[in-house]
C-alpha positions in Angstrom: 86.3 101.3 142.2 86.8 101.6 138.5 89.0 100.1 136.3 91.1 103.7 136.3 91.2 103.0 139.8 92.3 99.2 140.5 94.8 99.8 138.2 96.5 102.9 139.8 97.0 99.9 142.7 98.5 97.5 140.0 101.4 96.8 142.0 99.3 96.0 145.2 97.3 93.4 143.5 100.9 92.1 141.9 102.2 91.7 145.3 98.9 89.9 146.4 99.4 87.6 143.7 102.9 86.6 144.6 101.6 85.7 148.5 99.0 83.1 146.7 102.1 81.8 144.9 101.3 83.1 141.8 105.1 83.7 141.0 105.9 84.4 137.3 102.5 84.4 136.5 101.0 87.1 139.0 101.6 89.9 136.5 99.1 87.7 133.8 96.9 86.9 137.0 96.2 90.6 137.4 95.7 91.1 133.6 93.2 88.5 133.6 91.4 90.3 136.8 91.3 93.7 134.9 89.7 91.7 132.0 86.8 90.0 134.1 86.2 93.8 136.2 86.1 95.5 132.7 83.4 93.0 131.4 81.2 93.4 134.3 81.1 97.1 133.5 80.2 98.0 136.7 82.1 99.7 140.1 83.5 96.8 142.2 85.5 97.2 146.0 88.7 95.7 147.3 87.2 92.1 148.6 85.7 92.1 144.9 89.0 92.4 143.0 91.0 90.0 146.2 88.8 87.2 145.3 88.6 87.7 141.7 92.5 87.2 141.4 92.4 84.2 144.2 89.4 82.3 141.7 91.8 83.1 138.8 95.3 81.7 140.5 93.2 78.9 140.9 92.0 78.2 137.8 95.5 79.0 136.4 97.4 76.9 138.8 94.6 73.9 138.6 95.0 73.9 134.6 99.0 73.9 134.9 98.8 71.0 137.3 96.9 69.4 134.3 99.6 70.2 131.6 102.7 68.2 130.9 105.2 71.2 130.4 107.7 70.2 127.7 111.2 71.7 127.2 113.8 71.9 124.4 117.5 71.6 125.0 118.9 69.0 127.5 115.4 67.5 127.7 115.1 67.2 123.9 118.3 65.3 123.5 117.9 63.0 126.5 115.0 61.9 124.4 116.7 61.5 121.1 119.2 59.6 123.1 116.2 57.4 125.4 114.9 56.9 121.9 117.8 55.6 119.8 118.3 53.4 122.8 115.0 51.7 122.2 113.0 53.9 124.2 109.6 54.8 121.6 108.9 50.9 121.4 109.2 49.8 125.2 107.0 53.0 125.9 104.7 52.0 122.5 104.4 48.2 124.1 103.9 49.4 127.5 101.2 51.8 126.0 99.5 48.7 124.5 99.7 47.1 127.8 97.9 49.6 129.8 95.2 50.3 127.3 94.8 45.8 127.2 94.3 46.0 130.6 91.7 48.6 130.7 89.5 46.9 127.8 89.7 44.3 130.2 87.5 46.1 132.8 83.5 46.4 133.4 82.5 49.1 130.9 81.6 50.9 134.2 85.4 50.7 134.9 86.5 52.0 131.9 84.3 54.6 131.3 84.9 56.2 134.9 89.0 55.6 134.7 88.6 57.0 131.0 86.8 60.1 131.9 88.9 61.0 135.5 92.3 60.7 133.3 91.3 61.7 129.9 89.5 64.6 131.3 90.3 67.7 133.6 87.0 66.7 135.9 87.8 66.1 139.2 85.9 63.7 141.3 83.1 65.8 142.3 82.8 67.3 138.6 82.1 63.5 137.6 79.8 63.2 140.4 77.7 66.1 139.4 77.7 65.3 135.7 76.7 61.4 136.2 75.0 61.5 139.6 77.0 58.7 140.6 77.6 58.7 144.6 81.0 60.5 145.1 81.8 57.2 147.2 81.8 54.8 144.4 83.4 57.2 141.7 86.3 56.7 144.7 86.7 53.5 145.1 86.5 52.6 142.1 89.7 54.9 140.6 91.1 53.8 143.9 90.5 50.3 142.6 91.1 50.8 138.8 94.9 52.0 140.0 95.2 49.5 142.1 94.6 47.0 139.3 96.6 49.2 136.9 99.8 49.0 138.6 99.4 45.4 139.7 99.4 44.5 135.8 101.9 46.9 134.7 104.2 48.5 137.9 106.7 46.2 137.0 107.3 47.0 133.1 107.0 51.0 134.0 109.7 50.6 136.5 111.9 48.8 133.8 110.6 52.0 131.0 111.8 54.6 133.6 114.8 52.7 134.7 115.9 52.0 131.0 115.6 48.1 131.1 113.5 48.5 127.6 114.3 44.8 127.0 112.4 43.4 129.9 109.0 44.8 128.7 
């Protein structure tokens, strides 16, 4: 099939979308597909075009899981409000706090823990970019979390239950 083709189907691959749970976003899912199918420049059939929007919703939902997604409105003042109340410097002091405790680690410690939650790797990405066993890259995020909450679980529950003066 041809781009002139799929896209006499756009509704089909619309509808696929929506049974990955594409939702809102299976109209720009299919966008992106004609996109990829018009850069190969070459005739493609239905299983083609299935799994090029499946790799797509992935990659779309795996980078949304990623992102934070900030609102305006009843959000925005909540905040102006969490901040008047002493909210910026309980979460600036527990920042400190969590970035203390991580200097406090191996260097191999911190440079794993750095690079699985500064970055959008996964565990097997790191695995394949260090050749460090898959097994120790585990444990050891297992174990920097464990030691991340046992030095600071407390003071986050007191930032997320407004006790700002206990940190």
């Amino acid at each position: 099939m041809l781009i002139k083709e799929i896209s006499e189907r756009h509704q089909d691959w619309v509808d696929i979308v929506k049974t990955f749970g594409g939702g809102v976003y299976s109209e720009d899912i299919v966008q992106e597909m004609y996109l990829k199918i018009h850069k190969l420049d070459k005739e493609v059939n239905h299983s083609y075009v299935w799994l090029t929007l499946r790799s797509i919703f992935y990659d779309v939902t795996r980078v949304k899981s990623k992102v934070d997604e900030v609102g305006i409105g009843e959000n925005f003042q909540v905040f102006e409000e969490l901040k008047d109340n002493g909210f910026e410097d309980a979460y600036e002091e527990l920042t400190y706090r969590v970035n203390k405790e991580i200097k406090s680690w191996c260097h191999y410690d911190q440079k794993l823990f750095k690079l699985y939650t500064q970055t959008d790797m996964s565990l097997r990405d790191i695995h394949k970019g260090t050749n460090i066993s898959l097994t120790s890259i585990f444990n050891t995020i297992k174990n920097c979390k464990a030691r991340m909450k046992a030095a600071i679980g407390e003071d986050y529950e007191d930032l997320i239950n407004g006790d700002y003066d206990k940190l």
